[in-house]
N, CA, C and O of each residue as an XYZ file, in Angstrom:
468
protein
N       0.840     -1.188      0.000
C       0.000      0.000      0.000
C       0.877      1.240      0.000
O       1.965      1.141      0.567
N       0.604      2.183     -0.461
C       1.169      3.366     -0.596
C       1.051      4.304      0.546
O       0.042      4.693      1.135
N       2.518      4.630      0.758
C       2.491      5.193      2.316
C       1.408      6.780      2.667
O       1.417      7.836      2.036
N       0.603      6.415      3.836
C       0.337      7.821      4.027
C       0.559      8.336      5.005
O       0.840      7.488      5.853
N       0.598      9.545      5.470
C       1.107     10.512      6.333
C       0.267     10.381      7.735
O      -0.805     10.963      7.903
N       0.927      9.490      8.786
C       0.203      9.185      9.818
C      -0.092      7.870      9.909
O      -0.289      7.321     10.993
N      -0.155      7.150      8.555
C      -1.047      5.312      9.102
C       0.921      4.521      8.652
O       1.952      4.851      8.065
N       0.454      3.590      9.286
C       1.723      2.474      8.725
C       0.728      1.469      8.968
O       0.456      1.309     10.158
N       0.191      0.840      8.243
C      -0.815     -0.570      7.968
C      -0.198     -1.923      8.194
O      -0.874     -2.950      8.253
N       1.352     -1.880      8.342
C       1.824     -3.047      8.588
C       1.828     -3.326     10.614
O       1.812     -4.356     11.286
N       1.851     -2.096     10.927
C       2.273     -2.925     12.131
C       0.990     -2.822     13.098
O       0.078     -1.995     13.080
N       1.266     -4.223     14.181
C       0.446     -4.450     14.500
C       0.015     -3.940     15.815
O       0.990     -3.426     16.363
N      -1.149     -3.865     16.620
C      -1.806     -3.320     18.109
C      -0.479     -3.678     18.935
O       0.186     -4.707     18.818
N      -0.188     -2.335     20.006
C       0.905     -2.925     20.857
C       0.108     -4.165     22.154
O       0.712     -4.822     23.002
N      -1.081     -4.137     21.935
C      -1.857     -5.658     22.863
C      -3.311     -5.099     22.927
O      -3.828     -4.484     21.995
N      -3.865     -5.344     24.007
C      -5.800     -5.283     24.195
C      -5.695     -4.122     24.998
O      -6.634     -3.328     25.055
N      -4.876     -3.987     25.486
C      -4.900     -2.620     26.549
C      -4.371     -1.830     26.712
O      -3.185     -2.142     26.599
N      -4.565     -0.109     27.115
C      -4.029      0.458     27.207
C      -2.631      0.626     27.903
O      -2.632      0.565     29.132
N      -1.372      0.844     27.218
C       0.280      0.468     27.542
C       0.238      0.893     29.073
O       0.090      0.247     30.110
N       0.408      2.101     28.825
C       0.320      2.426     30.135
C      -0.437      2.414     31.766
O       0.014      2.360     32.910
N      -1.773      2.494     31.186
C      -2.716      1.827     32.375
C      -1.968      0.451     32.771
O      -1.698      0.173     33.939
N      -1.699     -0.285     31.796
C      -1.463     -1.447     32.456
C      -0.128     -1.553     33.596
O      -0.007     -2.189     34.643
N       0.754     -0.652     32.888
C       2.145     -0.806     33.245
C       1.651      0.431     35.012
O       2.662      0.741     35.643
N       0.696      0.821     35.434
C       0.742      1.355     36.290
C      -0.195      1.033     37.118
O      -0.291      1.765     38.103
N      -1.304     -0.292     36.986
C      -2.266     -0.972     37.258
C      -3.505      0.239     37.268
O      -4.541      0.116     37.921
N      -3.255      1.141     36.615
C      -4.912      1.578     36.198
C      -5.973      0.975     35.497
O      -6.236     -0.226     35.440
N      -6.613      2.007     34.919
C      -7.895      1.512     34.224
C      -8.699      2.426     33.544
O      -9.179      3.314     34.248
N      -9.010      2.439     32.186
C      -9.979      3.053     31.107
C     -11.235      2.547     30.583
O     -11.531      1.406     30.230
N     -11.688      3.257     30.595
C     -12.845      3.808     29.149
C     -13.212      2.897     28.108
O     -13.836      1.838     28.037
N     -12.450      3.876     27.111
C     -12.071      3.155     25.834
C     -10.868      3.178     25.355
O     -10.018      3.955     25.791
N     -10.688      2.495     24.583
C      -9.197      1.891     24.112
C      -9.298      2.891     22.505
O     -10.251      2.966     21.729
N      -8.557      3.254     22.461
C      -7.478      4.521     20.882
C      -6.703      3.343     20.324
O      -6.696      2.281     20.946
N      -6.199      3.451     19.440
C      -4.472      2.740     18.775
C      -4.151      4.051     17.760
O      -4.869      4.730     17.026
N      -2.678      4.067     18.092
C      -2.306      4.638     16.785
C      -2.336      4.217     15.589
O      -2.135      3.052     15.246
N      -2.697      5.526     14.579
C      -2.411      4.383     13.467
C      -1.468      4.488     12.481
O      -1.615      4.349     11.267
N      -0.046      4.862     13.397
C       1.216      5.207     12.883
C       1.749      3.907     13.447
O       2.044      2.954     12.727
N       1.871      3.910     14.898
C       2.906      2.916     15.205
C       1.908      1.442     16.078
O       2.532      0.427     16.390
N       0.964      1.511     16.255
C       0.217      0.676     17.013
C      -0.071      1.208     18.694
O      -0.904      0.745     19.473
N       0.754      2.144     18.898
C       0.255      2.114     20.487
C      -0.975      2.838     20.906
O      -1.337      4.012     20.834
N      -1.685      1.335     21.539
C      -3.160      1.474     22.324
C      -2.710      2.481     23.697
O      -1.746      2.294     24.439
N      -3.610      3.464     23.763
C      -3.847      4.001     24.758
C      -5.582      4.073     24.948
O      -6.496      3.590     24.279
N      -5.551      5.087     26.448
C      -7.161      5.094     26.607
C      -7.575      6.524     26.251
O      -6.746      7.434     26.201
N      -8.888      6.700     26.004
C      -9.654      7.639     25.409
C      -9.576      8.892     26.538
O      -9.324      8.957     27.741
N      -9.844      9.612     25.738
C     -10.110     11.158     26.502
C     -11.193     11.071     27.979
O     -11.084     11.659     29.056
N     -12.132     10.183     27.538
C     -12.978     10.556     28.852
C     -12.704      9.040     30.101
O     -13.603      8.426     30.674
N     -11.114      8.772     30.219
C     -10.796      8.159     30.777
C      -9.820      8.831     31.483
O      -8.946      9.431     30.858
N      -9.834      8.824     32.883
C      -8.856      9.447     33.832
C      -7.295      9.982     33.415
O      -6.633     10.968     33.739
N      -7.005      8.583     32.348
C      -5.474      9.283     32.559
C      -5.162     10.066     30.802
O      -4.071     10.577     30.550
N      -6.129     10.030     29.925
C      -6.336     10.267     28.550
C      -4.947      9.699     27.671
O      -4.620     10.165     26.579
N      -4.390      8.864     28.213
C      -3.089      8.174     27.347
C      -3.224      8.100     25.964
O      -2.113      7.827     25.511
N      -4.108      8.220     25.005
C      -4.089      7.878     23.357
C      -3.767      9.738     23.302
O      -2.803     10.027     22.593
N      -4.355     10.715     23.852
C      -3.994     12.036     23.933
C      -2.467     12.488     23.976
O      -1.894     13.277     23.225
N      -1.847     11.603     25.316
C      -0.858     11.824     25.826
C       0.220     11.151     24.512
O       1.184     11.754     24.039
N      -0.150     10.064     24.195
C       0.814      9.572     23.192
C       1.114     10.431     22.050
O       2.191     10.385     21.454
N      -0.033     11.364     21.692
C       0.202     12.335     20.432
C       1.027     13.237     20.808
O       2.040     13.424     20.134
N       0.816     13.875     21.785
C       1.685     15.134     22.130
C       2.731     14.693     22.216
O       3.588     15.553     22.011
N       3.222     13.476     22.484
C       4.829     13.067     22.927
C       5.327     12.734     21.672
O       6.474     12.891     21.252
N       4.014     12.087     20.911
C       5.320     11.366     19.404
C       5.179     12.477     17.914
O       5.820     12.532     16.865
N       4.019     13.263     18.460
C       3.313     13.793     16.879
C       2.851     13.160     16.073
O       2.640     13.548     14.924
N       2.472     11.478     16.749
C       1.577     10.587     15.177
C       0.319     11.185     15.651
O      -0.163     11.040     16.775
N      -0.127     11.824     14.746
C      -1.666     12.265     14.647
C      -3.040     11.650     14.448
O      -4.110     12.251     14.544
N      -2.852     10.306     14.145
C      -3.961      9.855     13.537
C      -4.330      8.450     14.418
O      -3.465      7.576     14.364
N      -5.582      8.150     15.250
C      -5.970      7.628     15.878
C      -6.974      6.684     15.463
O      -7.776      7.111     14.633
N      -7.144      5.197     15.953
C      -8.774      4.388     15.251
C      -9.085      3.924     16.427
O      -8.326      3.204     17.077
N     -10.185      4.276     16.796
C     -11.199      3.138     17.939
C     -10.617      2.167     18.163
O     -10.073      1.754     17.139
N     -10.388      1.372     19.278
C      -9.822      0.048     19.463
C     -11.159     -1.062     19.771
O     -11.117     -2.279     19.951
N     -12.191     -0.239     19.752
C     -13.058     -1.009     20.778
C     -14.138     -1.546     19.063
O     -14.256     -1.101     17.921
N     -14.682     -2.690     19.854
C     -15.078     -3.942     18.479
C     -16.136     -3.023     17.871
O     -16.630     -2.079     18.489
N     -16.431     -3.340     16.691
C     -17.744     -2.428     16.008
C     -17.726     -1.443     15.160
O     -18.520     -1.202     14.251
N     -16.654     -0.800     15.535
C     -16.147      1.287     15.670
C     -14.574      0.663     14.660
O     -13.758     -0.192     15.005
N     -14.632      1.665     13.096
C     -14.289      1.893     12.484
C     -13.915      3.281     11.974
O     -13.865      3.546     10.773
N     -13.633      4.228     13.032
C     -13.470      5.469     12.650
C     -12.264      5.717     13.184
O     -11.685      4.926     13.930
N     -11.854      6.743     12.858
C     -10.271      7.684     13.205
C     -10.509      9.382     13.573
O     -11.469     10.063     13.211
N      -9.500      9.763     14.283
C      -9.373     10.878     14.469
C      -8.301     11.531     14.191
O      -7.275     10.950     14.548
N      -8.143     12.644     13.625
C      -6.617     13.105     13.632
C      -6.600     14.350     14.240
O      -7.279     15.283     13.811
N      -5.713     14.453     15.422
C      -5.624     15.501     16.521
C      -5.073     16.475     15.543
O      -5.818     17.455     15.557
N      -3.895     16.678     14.524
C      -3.318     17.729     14.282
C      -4.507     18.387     13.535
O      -4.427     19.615     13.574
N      -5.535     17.938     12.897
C      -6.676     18.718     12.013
C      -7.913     18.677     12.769
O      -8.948     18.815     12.119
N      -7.981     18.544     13.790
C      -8.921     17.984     14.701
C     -10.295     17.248     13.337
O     -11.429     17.697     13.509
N     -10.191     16.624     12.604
C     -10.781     16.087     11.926
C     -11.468     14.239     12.004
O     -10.737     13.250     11.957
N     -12.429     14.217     12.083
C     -12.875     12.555     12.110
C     -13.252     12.329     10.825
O     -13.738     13.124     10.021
N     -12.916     10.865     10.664
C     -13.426     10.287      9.448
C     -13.889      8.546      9.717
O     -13.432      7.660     10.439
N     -14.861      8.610      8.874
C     -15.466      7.406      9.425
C     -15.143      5.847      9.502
O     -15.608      4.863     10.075
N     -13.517      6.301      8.131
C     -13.126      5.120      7.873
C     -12.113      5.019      7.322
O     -11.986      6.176      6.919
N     -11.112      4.407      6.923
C      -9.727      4.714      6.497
C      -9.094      3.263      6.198
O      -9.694      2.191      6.275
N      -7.587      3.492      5.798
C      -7.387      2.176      5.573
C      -7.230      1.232      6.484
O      -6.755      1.608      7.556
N      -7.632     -0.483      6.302
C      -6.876     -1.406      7.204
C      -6.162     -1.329      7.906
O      -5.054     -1.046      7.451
N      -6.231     -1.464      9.050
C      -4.432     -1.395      9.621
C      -4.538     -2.697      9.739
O      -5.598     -3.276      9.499
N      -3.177     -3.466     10.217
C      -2.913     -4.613     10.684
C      -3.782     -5.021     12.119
O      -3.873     -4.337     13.138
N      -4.506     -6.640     11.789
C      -5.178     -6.674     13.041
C      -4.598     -7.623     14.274
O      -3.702     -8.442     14.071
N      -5.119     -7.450     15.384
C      -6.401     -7.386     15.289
C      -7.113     -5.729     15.276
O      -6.495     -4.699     15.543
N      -8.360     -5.817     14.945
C      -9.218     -3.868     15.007
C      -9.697     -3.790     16.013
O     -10.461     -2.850     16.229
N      -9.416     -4.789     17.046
C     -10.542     -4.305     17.973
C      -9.370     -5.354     19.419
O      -8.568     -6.287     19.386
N      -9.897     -4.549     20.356
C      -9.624     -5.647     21.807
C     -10.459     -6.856     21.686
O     -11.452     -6.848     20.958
N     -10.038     -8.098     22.494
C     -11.348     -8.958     22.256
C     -12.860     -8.645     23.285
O     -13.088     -8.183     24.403
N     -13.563     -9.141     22.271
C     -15.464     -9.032     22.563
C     -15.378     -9.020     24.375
O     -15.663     -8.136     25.183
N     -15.013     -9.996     24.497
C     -14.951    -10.346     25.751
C     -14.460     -9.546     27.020
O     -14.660     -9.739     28.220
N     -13.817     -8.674     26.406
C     -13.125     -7.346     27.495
C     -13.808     -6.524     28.110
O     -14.428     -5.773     27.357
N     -13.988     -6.312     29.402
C     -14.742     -5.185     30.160
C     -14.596     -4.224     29.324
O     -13.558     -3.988     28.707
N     -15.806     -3.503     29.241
C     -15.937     -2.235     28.977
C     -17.059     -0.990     30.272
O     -18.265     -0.745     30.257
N     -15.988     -0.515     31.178
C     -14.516     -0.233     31.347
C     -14.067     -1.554     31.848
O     -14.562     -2.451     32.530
N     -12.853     -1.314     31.205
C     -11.934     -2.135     31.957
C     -10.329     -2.133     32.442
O     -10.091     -0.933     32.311
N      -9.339     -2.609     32.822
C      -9.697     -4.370     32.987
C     -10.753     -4.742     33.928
O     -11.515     -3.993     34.539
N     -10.683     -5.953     33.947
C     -11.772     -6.931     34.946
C     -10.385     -6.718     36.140
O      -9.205     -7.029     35.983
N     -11.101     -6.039     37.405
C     -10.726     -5.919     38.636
C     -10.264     -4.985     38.662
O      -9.830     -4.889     39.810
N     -10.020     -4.100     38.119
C      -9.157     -2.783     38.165
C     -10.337     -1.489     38.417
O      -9.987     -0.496     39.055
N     -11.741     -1.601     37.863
C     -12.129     -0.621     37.619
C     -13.010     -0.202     38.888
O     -13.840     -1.013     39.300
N     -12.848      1.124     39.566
C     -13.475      1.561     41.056
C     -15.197      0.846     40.673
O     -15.659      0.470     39.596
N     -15.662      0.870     41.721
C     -17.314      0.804     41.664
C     -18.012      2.474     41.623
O     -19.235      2.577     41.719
N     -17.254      3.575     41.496
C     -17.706      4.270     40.999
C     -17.611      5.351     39.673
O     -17.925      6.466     39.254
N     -16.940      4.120     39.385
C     -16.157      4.523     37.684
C     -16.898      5.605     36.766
O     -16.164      6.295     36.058
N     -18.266      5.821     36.707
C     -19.015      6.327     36.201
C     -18.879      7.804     36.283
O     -19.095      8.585     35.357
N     -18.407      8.179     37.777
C     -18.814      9.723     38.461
C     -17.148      9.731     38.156
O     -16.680     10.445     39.043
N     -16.314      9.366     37.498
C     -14.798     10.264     37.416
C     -14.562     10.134     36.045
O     -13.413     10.260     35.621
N     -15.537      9.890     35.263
C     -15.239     10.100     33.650
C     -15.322     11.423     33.443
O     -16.301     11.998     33.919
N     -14.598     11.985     32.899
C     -14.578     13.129     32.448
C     -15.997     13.691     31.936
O     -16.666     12.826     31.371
N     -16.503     14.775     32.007
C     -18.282     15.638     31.858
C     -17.834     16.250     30.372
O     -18.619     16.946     29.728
């Protein structure tokens, strides 16, 4: 495929969960991936906004839903969405089976009241 500015289609999800939540035993929302280099982070209206945090640190701009169903992208530098774009390498989604929020055991019982308004 012919390279574009922001996706690399070959490589694959850095795993099901957000890198960092995991590596600090937190917990998100929804799951982002880049779709430059693969790294899953969690969504904006998740406590620690890591798919946010990953842009500002690397400048890959262009983001796809991680979560099953959801085929869209975002690109922070144009603040622009689009509904659909190319393949990336899969898997497209975390598996079915994954809390949403999650992980399973991580997430407060009042997860609801600290999502971001």
């Amino acid at each position: 495929m012919k390279s574009v500015e922001g996706f690399d289609v070959n490589v694959p999800p850095s795993g099901t969960g957000c890198v960092e939540c995991e590596e600090a035993g937190g917990w998100w929302f929804h799951l982002r991936r880049c779709a430059q280099c693969g790294h899953i982070g969690c969504c904006d209206d998740s406590p620690a906004k890591h798919a946010t945090a990953h842009y500002q640190a690397t400048g890959h701009p262009v983001i796809q839903s991680f979560e099953p169903g959801e085929e869209w992208f975002w690109n922070y530098a144009t603040d622009e969405l689009y509904a659909s774009g190319p393949g990336l390498a899969p898997p497209a989604s975390h598996p079915e089976d994954q809390p949403v929020p999650g992980p399973a055991g991580r997430v407060p019982a009042n997860w609801a009241e600290t999502l971001r308004g």
